[in-house]
C-alpha positions, 0 to 999 in steps of 0.5 A: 915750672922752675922755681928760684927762692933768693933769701939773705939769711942774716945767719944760717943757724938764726935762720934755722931756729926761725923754722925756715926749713919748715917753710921751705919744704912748703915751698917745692923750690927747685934751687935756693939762694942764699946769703950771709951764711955766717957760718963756717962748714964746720958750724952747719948741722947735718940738716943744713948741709942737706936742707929737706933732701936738697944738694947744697954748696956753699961758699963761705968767708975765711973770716968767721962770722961774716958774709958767705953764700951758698945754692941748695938745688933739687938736682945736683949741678953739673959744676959749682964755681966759688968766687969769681977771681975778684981778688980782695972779695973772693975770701969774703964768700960772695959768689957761687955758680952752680951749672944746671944743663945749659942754665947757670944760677949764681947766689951773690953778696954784694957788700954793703957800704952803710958801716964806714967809709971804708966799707963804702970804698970796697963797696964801690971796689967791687962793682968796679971789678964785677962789671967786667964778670957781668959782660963776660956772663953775658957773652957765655952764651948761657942763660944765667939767674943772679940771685942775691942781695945787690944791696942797691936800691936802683928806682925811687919806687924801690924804697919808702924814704927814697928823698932822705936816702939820696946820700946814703949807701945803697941809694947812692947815685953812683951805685944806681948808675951801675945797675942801670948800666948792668940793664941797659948797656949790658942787656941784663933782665930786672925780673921782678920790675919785668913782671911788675913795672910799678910795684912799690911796696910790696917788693920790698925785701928789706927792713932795718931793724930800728924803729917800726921799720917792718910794722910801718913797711918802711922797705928797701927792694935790694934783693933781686933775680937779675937774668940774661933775657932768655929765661927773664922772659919765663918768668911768670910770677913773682913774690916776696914772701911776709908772712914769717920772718926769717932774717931781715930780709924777706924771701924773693920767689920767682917762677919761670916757664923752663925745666933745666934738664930739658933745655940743655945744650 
């Protein structure tokens, strides 16, 4: 069994006081996603940069303070790509690929838009300059996990306030037009909606902080584990985890009936 975590930090170091190693020790995951490091290289503790014995990558932005992904795995890839030639994004650390046999998992940062106009405006940016990366994914040939924070909620089930969100970013026509090009033109595999078709509330894996957001389970589902076919249909559980609070996001969990090592080419 194969399990993959993808979980937007909110802040490695925030994280980390939280007893998020703690946990993941707990958790016997073979690779981490994670997301919004803000942190440089240079900030990470000796544990961050080997979290529980783990191989870890990561990705940072050149601006300090902001965004970066990284992959924690129990074996060490066979290569790790950062960035995916997007120009404009790749010096924001939003992308990394680590290659497991013939399995590729990438921990992604997609921007958000909900700050300013402008930030909508390079949100909507890169979805036009990652599509062409998604279909050229696809044609690899390889099974491949997308694991991150897309910052787009893509159904009416995916958000509690799904009529009062209609115009605001992350539930914005146009971006949930492009996720569902990305499953339906494309062939990419919603795992979770895979395997749990009318899940409301309980996939949720995004709370703001204002309000009673979290108390009252006022949710976004914007994290997902988005995958080529083969290995979506592996999948066989699938969970957020609550039960602590690491970030403002909640950890996704996601099992798949496949061991890297044996299915390389």
């Amino acid at each position: 069994m194969l399990r993959i975590i993808s979980l937007n930090l909110n802040g490695i170091r925030s994280a980390w006081n939280k007893n998020l190693l703690p946990w993941l020790q707990q958790q016997h995951a073979d690779v981490v996603c994670v997301q919004e490091l803000k942190a440089q290289l240079a900030d990470l503790s000796p544990e961050m940069c080997s979290p529980d014995g783990m191989h870890a990558n990561y990705h940072p932005a050149e601006k300090k303070g902001y965004s970066g992904v990284g992959i924690w795995s129990r074996e060490a890839p066979l290569g790790v790509v950062a960035g995916f030639g997007g120009g404009e994004f790749d010096s924001e650390g939003r992308y990394l690929r680590a290659d497991f046999g013939n399995l590729s998992v990438i921990s992604l940062y997609l921007p958000s838009g909900s700050s300013s106009p402008e930030r909508q405006e390079a949100k909507f940016r890169f979805l036009e300059v990652f599509f062409p990366k998604m279909q050229a994914l696809r044609a690899e040939g390889r099974e491949i996990v997308i694991c991150g924070d897309w910052n787009i909620a893509h159904r009416e089930i995916d958000l509690k306030n799904w009529k009062s969100n209609q115009k605001n970013s992350g539930f914005l026509p146009e971006e949930r037009a492009w996720l569902t090009r990305v499953f339906d033109e494309l062939g990419w595999v919603d795992v979770y909606r895979r395997l749990y078709p009318e899940a409301a509330g309980e996939s949720y894996t995004w709370w703001s902080n204002r309000g009673q957001a979290w108390a009252k389970n006022v949710g976004w589902r914007i994290d997902y584990q988005i995958a080529t076919p083969g290995i979506a249909a592996c999948a066989r559980q699938a969970s957020v985890f609550k039960d602590t609070r690491f970030s403002d996001h909640a950890p996704l969990i996601i099992d798949y009936d496949w061991v890297p090592a044996c299915n390389a080419n």
